[in-house]
N, C-alpha and C positions, 0 to 999 in steps of 0.2 A: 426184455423178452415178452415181457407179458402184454408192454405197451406195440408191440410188433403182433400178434397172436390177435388182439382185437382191432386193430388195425389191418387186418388181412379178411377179418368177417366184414366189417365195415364195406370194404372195397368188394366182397364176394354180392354182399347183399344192397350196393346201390349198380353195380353191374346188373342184378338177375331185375331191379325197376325198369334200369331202363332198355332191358330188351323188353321188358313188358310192356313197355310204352312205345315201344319202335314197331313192333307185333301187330299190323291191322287184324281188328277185330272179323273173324268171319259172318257172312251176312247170315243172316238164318232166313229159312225155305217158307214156304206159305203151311200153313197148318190144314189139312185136309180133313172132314169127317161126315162119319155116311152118313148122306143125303144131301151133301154140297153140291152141287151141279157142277161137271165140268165139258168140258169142250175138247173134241177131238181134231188133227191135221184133215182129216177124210172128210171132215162137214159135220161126225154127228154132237152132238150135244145129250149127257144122259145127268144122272143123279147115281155118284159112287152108293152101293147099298150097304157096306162094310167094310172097314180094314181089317187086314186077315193078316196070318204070319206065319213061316212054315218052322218055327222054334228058335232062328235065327234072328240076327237084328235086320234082316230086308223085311220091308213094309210091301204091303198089295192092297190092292182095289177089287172087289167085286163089281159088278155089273152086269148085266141082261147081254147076249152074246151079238143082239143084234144093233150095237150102241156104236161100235168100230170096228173097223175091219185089221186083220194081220198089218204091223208095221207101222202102227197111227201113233203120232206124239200127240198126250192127251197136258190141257191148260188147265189153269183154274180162271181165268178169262174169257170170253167172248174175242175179246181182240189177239189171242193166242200171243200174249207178252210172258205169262208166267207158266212155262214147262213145269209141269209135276213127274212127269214121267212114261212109258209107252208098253203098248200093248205087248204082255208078255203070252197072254193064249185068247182065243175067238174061236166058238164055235157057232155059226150061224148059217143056215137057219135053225132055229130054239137054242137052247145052251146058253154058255154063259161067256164074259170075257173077263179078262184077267188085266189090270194095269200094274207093271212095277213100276212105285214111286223112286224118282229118284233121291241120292240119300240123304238131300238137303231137308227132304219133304218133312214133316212131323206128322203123323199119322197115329194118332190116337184111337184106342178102341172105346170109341163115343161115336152115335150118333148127335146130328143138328135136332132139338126139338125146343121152340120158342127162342130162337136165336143162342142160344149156352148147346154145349155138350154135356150128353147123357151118356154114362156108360155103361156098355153092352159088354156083359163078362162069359156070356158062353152064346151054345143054337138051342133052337129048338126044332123038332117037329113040329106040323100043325096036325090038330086033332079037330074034327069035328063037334064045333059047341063051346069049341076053348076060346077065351079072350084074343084079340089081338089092336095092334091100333097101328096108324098111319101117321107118319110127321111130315107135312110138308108144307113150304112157306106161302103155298095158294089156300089150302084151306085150313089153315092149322094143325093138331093132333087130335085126330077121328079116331074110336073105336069103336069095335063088333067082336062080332064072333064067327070064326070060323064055321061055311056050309058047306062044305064038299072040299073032298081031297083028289087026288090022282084024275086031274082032267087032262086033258088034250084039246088045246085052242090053237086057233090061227091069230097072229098077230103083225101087220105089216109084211108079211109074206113071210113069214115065217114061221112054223110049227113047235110048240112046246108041249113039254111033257111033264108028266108030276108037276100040274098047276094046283093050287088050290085058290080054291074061290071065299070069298068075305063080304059080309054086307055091311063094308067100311066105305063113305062114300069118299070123292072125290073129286074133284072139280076140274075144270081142264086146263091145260096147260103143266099140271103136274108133272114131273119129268117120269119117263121110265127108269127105274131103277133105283127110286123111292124107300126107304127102307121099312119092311113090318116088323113091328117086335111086340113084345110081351113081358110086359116088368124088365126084368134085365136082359131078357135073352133075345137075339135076333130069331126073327122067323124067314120072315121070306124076303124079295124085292119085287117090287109093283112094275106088273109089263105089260097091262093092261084094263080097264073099267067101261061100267056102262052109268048111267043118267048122271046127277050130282048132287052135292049138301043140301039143295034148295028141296030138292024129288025125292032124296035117296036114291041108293044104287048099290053096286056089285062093284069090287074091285077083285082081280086075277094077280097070282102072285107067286112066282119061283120059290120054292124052298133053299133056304140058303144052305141046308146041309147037303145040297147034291152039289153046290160047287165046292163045298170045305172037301167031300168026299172024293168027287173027282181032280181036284186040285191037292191034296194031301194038304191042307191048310188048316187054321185053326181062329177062331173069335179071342179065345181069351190070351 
């Protein structure tokens, strides 16, 4: 009996190997985080500003509203090989757009700054005078301080509201949708700038609590 008894675990536990070895491995998803650049089906090309979450395990993208239009499958490629996911809200002109990742994605609440993730555990307001900085792979991680709040700018045809402005510079080719932060907390995303790191300049910047607020979303 007893030589039947461990002979039947024997047989349970070289059965459960080798379905584990029959079992292909599932592949795992590109790892996304704000201020990656990605690529939309419609043409545009932005910089995700943050991953956000609405309490559940679905992951989202922020971005500037004017980055893709309703319907767009957004890449982490230029060659649009690697789907991450598609535009789940757009409002443009100004506003903001929404991407759900699909659920392959990994989606960290990090920002990219010096090629590693930095993580970003809540938002913030901007205040006038308060610190903020800029990560982006054209001219590093710039900081200022916050000069003005609740502007109204045109930007590629389109109108934004509750901008704040910084005399963070920027250099060009930066993507829109850039992420600003401040220690750990997210600020804004970048939709616009004037001169660059050589001159100095102004960079224009969404507040990221209007999209957490209008999208019922959250940073941390």
């Amino acid at each position: 009996m007893r030589l039947l008894r461990y002979g039947s675990a024997l047989f349970a536990l070289l059965t459960a190997v080798s379905l584990l070895i029959a079992t292909p491995a599932v592949a795992a998803g590109p790892t996304v985080r704000g201020g990656d650049r990605v690529y939309s089906s419609s043409g545009g090309s932005c910089a995700i500003g943050f991953n956000a979450h609405g309490g559940g395990i679905q992951r989202y993208g922020l971005l500037p509203g004017g980055c893709g239009g309703a319907g767009a499958t957004w890449y982490a490629d230029a060659a649009l090989t690697v789907p991450i996911g598609t535009t789940a809200g757009s409002s443009f002109p100004g506003g903001w757009g929404l991407i759900q990742y699909n659920a392959t994605v990994n989606a960290p609440g990090e920002i990219s700054v010096g090629g590693a993730g930095y993580p970003i555990t809540g938002a913030a307001s901007p205040v006038v005078g308060g610190r903020v900085c800029l990560a982006a792979p054209t001219s590093g991680t710039t900081c200022g301080t916050v000069t003005a709040v609740n502007l109204t700018i045109n930007v590629g045809g389109g109108t934004y509201t509750g901008v704040f402005a910084a005399n963070v510079c920027v250099e060009p080719g930066t993507a829109p949708g850039t992420p600003s932060f401040s220690g750990s907390a997210g600020v804004g995303v970048l939709i616009g700038s004037s001169g660059n790191c050589a001159t100095g300049g102004t960079s224009y910047h969404l507040p990221v609590v209007q999209a957490l607020n209008s999208f019922g979303l959250s940073l941390t």
